[in-house]
C-alpha positions in Angstrom: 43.5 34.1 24.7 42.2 33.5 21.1 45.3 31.4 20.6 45.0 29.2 23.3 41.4 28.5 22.1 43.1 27.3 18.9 45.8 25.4 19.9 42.6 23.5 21.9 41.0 23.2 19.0 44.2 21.6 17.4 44.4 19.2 20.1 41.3 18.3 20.2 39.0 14.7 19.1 38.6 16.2 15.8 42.3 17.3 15.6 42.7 13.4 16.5 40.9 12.2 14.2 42.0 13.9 11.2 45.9 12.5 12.3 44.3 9.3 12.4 42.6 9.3 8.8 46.0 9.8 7.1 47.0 6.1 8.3 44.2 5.4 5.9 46.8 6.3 2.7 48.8 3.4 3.9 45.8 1.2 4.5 44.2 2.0 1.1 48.2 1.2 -0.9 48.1 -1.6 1.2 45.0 -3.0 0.8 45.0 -2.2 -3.1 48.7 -4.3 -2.8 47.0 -7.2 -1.7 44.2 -6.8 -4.3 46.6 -6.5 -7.3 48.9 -9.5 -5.6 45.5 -11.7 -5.3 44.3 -11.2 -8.8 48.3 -11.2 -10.6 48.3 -15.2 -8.6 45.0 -15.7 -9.7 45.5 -15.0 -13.1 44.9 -11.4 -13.8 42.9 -11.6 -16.7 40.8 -14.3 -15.7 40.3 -11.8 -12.4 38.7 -9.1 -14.7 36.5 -11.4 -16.1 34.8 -12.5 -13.2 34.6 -9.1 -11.4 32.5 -8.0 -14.5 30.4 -11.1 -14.6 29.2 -9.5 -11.0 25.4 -9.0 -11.1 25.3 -5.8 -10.4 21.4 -6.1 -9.5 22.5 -7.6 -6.6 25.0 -5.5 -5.3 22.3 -3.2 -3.0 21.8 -6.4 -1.3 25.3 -6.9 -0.7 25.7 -3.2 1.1 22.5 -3.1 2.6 23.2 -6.1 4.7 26.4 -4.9 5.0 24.6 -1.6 7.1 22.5 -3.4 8.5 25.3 -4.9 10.3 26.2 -1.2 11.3 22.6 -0.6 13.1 22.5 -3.9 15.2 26.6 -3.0 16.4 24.9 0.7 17.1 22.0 -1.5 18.9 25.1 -2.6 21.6 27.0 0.6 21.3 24.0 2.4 22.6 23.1 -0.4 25.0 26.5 0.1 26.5 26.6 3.7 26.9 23.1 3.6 28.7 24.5 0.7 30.9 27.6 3.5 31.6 25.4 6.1 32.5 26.2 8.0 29.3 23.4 10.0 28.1 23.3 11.9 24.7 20.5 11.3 22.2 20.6 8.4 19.9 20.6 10.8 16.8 24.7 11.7 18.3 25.0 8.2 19.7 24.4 7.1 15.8 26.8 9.5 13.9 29.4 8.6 16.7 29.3 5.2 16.2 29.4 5.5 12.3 32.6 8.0 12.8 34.1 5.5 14.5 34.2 2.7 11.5 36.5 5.5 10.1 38.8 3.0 11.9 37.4 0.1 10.8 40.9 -0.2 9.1 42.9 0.1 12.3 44.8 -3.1 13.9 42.1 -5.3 15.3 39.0 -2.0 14.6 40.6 -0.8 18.1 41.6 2.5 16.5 37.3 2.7 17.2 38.3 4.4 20.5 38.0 7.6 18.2 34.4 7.4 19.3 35.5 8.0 22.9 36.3 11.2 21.9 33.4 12.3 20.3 31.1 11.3 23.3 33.6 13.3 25.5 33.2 16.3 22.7 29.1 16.0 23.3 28.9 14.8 26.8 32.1 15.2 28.5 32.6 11.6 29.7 35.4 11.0 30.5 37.6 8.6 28.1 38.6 5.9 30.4 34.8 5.8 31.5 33.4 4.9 27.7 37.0 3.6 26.1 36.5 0.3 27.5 33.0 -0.4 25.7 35.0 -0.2 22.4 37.4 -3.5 24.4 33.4 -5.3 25.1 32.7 -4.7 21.2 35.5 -6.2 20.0 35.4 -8.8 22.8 32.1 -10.1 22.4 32.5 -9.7 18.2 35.1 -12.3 18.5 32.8 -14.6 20.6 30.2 -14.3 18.0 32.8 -15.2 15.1 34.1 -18.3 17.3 30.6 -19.4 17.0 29.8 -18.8 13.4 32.9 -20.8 12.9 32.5 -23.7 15.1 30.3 -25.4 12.6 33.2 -25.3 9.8 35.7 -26.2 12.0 33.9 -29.4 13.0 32.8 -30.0 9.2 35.6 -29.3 7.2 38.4 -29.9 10.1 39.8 -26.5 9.2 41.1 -24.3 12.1 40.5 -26.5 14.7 43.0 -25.6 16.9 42.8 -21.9 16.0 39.1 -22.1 17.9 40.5 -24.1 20.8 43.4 -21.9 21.4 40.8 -18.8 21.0 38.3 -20.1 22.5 40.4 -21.3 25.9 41.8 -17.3 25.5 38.4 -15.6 25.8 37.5 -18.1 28.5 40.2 -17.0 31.0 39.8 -13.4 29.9 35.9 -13.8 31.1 37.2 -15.1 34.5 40.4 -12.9 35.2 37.8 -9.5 34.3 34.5 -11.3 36.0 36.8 -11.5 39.0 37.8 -8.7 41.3 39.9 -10.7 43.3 41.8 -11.5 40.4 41.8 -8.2 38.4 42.3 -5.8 41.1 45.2 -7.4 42.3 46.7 -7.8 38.4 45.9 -3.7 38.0 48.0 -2.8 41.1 50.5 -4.9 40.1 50.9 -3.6 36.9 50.8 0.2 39.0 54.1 -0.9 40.3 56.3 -0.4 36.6 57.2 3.0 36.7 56.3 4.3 33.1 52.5 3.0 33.8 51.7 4.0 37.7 50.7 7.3 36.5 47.8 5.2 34.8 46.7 3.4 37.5 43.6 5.2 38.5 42.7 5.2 35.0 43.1 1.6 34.5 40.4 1.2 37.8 38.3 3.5 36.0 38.5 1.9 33.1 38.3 -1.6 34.3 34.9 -0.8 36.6 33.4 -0.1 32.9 34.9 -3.3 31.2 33.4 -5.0 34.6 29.7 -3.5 34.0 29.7 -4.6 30.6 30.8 -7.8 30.5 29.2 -9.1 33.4 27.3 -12.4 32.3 23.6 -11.5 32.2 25.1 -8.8 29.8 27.7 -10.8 28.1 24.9 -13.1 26.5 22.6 -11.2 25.2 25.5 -8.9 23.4 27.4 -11.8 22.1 23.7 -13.1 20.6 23.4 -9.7 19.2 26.9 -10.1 18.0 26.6 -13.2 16.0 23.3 -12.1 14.3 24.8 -8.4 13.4 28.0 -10.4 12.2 25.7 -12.9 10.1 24.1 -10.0 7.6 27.9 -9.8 6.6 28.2 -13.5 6.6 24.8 -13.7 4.2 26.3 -10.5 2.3 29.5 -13.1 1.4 27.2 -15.9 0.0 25.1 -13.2 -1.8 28.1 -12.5 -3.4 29.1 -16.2 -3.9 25.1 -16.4 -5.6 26.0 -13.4 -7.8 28.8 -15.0 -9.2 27.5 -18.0 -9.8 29.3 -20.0 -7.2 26.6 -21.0 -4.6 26.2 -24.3 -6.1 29.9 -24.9 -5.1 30.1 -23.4 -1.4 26.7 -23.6 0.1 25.1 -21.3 2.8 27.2 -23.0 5.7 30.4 -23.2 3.8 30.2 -19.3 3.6 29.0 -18.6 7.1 32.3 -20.1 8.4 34.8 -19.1 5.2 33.6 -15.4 6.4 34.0 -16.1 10.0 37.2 -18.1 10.0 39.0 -15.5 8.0 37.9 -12.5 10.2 38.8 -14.3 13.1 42.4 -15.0 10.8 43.0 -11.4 10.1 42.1 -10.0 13.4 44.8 -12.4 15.1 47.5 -10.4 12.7 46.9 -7.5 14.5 46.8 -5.8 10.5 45.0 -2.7 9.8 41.8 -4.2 9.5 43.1 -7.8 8.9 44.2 -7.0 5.4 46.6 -9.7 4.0 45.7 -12.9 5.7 42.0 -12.3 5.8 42.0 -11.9 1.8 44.4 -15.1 2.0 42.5 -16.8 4.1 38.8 -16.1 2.0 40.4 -17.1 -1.1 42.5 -20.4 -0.2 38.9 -21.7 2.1 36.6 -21.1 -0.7 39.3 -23.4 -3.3 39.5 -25.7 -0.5 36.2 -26.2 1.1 34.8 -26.7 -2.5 36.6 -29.6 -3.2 33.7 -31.1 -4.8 32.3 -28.9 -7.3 36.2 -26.8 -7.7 36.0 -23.3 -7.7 38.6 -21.6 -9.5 41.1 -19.8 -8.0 40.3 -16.5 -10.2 36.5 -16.4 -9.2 37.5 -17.0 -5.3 39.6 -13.9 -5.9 37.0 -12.1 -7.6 34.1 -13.0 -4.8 37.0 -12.0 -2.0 37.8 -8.5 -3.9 33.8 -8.0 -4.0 33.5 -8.8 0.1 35.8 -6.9 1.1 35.2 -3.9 -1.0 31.6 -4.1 0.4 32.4 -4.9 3.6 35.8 -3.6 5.3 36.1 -0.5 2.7 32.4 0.5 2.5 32.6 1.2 6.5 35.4 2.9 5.8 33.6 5.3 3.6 30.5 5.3 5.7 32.6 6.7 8.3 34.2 9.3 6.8 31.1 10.7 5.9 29.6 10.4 9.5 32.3 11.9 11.1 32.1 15.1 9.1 28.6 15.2 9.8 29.9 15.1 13.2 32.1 18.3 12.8 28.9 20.7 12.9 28.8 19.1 16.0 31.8 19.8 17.6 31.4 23.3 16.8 28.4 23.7 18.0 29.9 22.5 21.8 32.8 24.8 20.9 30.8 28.3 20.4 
């Protein structure tokens, strides 16, 4: 008996999670790849330099709008669970949702999921129930980052037709979910391949939660919330920009959509946490969209190293930390 409790224990969302944190060795050689390549084509040495120029008096700034981000995405996590029917305290609801940016670094943040099983842990709701509010996060995140970038894309004529093809995607996504007619039909089919029809009641279940949440009187207001969480990271980037000394070449709008356009880049790759092309993509915008007063390629690299340390690998951190807060948790369900 005591060893089937601990084989339970084994499989269980903590088990989980700890399999998933060792993807974050590969994430962490990666992203520290892409770091070294970045600064050795930038000119290493000019790299260093800039990276200690940093004004470090500004770096509480850069993380604390860099958390705020955290609590308005915890606003909407929340928001969504209530909408669900899911009721733990918002004390659990918090450290969930910071657990789950343990995953920040998985392909397109979907490895958040983890946080379905930690609500399941506390409340027992089931995972294809709360699963698909993770799918309306990232959802209307995207939305938000089309419109932080629309201004850039009109202004610079820089990823024009990666917003057109995006936005025409999320457009028929809004209609094929908003629509029974068309997503019921699209489920059973689906039903019919023989190594999914064991999922089909799951994919209804999961697809009358994805219908809740992203019905249109609860699309807006989340996508609002969305691009206003988003923009603390956005400001974080020009603070950054500012603390190197570069905000007289890439003003406040230039940043906004240099942030935006190359999340939206790396989260298209499908990368563990868009590492590569979003680095790529932060660098070669702020040469390019600063035409006017050049920025060097070694400070771009520098400001990119800075973001993303603050940004992408900070969450990381932050949820490492929450989800072994969340272990006391788990065995206090467990006794």
């Amino acid at each position: 008996m005591d060893r089937e409790q601990d084989n339970t224990q084994e499989d269980g969302p903590l088990s989980l999670l700890h399999r998933l944190r060792k993807k974050l060795i590969v994430a962490i050689v990666l992203g520290a790849g892409i770091f070294l390549a970045i600064s050795v084509y930038s000119d290493f040495d000019k790299v260093a330099k800039a990276l200690v120029s940093f004004k470090l008096c500004l770096l509480p700034l850069v993380l604390g709008l860099a958390f705020l981000n955290y609590i308005l995405r915890f606003c909407k996590w929340h928001y969504y669970l209530r909408l669900l029917g899911v009721k733990i305290s918002r004390g659990q609801s918090f450290k969930v949702f910071l657990a789950g940016l343990t995953m920040t670094i998985s392909p397109g943040r979907f490895g958040e999921v983890v946080k379905s099983l930690f609500v399941k842990m506390i409340d027992g709701s089931p995972i294809a129930k709360t699963a698909p509010i993770v799918a309306a996060e990232r959802f209307t995140d995207f939305i938000g980052f089309l419109i932080l970038s629309a201004y850039g894309a009109v202004a610079f004529a820089t990823g024009g037709k990666v917003i057109l093809i995006s936005t025409a995607f999320t457009v028929a996504v809004i209609l094929i979910v908003g629509s029974r007619r068309l997503a019921e039909p699209l489920i059973r089919l689906t039903g019919r391949v023989p190594l999914v029809r064991r999922f089909t009641d799951k994919a209804f279940e999961a697809y009358e939660s994805i219908y809740q949440l992203i019905a249109l009187r609860r699309l807006v207001p989340a996508v609002a919330l969305s691009v206003v969480s988003w923009s603390c990271e956005c400001i974080a980037f020009y603070v950054v920009l500012e603390a190197l000394g570069l905000t007289g070449c890439a003003g406040f709008l230039n940043a906004v959509f240099i942030y935006a356009f190359s999340t939206i880049a790396g989260a298209i790759t499908m990368m563990p946490g868009g590492i590569g092309l979003t680095e790529v993509s932060l660098t070669g915008l702020l040469v390019k969209i600063s035409c006017e007063n050049p920025i060097p390629t070694s400070l771009a690299a520098a400001a990119t190293i800075i973001i993303r340390l603050c940004t992408l690998w900070f969450a990381v951190v932050v949820g490492i930390i929450a989800s072994a807060m969340l272990k006391d948790v788990g065995d206090a369900e467990k006794a």
